[in-house]
MARZAPA-727091 format. One record per residue (C-alpha): residue in three letters; x, y, z. Coordinates in Angstrom, 2 decimals. Layout:
! residues N
@residuo = Ala	X = X	Y = Y	Z = Z
...
This chain:
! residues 134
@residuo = Unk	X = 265.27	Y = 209.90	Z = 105.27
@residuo = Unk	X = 265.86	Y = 207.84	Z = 101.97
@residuo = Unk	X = 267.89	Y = 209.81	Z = 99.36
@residuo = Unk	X = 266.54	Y = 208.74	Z = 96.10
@residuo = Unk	X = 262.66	Y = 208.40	Z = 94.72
@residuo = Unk	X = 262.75	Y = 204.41	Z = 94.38
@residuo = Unk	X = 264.29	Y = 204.28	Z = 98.60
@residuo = Unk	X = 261.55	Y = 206.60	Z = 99.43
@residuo = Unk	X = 258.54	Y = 204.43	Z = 97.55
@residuo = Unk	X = 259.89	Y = 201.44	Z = 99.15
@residuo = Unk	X = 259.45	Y = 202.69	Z = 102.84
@residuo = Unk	X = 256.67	Y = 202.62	Z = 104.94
@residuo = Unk	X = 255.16	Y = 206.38	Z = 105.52
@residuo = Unk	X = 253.22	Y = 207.07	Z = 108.06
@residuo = Unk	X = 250.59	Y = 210.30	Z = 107.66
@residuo = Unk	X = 252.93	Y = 212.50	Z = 109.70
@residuo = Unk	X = 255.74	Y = 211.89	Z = 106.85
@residuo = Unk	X = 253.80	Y = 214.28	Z = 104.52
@residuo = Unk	X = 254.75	Y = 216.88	Z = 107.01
@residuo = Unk	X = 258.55	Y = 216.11	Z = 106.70
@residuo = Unk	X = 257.84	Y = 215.25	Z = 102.97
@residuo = Unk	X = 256.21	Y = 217.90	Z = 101.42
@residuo = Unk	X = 257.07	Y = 220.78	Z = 103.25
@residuo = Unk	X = 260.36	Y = 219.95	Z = 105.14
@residuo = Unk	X = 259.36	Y = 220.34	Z = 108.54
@residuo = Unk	X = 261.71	Y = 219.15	Z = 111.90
@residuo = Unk	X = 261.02	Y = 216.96	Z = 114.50
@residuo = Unk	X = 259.72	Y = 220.43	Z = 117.10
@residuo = Unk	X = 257.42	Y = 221.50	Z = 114.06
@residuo = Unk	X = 255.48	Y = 217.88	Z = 114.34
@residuo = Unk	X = 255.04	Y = 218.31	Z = 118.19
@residuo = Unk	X = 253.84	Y = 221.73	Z = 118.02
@residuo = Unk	X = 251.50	Y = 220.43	Z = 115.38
@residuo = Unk	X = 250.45	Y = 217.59	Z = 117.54
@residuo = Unk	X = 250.08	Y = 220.06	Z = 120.25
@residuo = Unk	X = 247.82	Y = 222.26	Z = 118.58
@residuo = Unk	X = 245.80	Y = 219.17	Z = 117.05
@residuo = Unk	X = 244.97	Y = 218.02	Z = 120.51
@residuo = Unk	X = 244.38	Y = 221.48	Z = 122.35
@residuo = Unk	X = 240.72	Y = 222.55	Z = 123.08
@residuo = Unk	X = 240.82	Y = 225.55	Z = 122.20
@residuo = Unk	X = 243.51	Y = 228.13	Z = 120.31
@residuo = Unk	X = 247.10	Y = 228.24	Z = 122.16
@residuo = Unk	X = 249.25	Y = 231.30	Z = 122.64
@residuo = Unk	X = 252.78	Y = 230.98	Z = 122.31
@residuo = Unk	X = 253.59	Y = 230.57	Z = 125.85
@residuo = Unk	X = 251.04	Y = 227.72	Z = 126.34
@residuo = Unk	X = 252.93	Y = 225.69	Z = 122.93
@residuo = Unk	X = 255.83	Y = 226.69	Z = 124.22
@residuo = Unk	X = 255.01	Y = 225.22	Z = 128.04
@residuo = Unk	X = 253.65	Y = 222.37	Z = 126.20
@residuo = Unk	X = 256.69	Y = 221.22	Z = 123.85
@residuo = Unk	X = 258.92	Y = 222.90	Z = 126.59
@residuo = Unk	X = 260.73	Y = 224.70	Z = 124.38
@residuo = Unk	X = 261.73	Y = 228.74	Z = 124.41
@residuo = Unk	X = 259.48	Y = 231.19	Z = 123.47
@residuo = Unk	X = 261.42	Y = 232.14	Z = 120.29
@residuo = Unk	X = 262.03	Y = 228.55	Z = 119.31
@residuo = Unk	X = 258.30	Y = 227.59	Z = 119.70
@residuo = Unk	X = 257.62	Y = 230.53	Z = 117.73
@residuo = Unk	X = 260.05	Y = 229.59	Z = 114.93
@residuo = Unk	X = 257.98	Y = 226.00	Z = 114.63
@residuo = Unk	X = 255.09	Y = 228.35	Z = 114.85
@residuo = Unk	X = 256.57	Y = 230.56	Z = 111.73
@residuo = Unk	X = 256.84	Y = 227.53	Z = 109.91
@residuo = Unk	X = 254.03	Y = 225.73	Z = 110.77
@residuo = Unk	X = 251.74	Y = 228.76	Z = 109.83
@residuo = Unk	X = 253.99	Y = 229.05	Z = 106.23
@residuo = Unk	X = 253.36	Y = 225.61	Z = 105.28
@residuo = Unk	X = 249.61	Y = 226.24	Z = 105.90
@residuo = Unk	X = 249.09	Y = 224.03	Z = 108.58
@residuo = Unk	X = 247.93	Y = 226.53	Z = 111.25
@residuo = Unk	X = 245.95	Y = 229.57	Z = 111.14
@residuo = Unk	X = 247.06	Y = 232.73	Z = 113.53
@residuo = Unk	X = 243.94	Y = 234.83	Z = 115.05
@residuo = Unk	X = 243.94	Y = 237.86	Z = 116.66
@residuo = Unk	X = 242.04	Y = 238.55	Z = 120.15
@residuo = Unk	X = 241.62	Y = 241.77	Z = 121.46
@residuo = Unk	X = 241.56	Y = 242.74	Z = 124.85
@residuo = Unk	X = 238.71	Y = 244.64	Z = 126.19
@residuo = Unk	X = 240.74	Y = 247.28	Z = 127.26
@residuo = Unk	X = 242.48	Y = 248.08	Z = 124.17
@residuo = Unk	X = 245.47	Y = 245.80	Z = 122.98
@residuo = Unk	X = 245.66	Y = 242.11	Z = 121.53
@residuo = Unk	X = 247.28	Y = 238.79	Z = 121.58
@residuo = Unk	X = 247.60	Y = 236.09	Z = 118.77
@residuo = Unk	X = 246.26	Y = 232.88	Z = 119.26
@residuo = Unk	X = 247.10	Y = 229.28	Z = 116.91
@residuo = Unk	X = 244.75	Y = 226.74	Z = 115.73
@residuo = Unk	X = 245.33	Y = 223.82	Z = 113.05
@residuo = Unk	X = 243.80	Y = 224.80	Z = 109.48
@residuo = Unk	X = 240.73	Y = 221.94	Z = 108.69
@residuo = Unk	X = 242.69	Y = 219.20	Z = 107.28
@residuo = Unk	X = 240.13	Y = 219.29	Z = 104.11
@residuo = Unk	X = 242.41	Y = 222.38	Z = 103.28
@residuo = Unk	X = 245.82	Y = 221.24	Z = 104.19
@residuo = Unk	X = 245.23	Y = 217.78	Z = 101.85
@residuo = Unk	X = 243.81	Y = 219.74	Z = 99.21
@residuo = Unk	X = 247.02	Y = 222.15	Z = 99.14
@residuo = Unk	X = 249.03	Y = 218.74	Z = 99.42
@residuo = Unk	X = 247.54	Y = 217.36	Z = 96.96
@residuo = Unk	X = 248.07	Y = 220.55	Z = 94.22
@residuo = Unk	X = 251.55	Y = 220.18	Z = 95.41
@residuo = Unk	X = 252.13	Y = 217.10	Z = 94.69
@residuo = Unk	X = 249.95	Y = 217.20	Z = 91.04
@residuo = Unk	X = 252.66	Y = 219.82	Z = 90.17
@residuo = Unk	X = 255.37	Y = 218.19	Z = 91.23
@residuo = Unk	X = 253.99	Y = 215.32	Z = 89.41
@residuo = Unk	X = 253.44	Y = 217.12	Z = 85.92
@residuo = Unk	X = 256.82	Y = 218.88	Z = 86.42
@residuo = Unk	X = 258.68	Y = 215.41	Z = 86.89
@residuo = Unk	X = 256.53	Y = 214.29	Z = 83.94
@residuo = Unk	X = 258.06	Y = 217.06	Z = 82.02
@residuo = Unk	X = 261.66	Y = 216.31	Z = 83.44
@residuo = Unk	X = 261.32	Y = 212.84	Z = 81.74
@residuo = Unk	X = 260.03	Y = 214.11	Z = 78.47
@residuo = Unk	X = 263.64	Y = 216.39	Z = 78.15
@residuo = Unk	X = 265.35	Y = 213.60	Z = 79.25
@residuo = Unk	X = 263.84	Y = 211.20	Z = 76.40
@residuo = Unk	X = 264.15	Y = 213.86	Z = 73.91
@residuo = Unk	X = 267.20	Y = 214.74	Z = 74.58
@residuo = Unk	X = 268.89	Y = 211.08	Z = 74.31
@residuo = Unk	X = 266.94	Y = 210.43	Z = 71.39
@residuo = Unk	X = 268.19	Y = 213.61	Z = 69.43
@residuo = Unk	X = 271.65	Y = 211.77	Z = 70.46
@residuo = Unk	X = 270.96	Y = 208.55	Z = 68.82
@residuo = Unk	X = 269.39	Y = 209.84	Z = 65.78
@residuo = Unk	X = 272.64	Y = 212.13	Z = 65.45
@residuo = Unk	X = 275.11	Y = 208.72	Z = 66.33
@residuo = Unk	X = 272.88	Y = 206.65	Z = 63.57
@residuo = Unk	X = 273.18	Y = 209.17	Z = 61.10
@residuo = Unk	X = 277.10	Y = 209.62	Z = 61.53
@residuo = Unk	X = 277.22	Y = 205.80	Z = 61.45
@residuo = Unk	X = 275.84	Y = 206.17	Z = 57.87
């Protein structure tokens, strides 16, 4: 991944790069995404886990990440019996872009307020170099 703002504008992104973008998630975390995109129904952790063939507990920590970035939703099913099991789906993607896209108007007004420090800050320092010129 690019280092600086200007590399990263200059590359070609494709849609999963928000992922890896705005919320730092690995390589797994895309599959298991992927996964879950293309699934029928809700998966358990075993089935993800069968399905990226990954551990359990590794699948689950893509899982813990997945569902903190707000990309999947966890829902409960309870057995008849008594007892219950969690199941994953993928959040509607109306959701996920509109959280991106707060994100990124934040990011944007907080950058926006970066440069406005900068620019008063250098100025104070050139007003204060004229003035000692004097």
């Amino acid at each position: 991944m690019p280092d600086s703002m200007s590399e990263q504008l200059q590359q070609d992104m494709a849609c999963e790069g928000l992922l890896e973008c705005f919320h730092g998630l690995k390589q797994l975390d895309k599959r298991v995404f992927r996964e879950l995109v293309d699934a029928e129904t809700p998966l358990t952790i075993d089935e993800i886990a069968d399905e990226v063939d990954r551990e359990r507990s590794t699948a689950y920590r893509a899982v813990q990440r997945l569902l903190q970035a707000g990309f999947i939703q966890k829902e409960q099913v309870n057995y008849d019996q008594g007892g219950y099991y969690h199941v994953y789906r993928p959040t509607d993607p109306e959701k996920v872009a509109d959280d991106m896209q707060r994100m990124l108007n934040d990011w944007y007004a907080k950058m926006g307020q970066l440069i406005q420090e900068f620019e008063e800050k250098y100025d104070r320092t050139e007003a204060s170099a004229s003035a000692a010129e004097s």
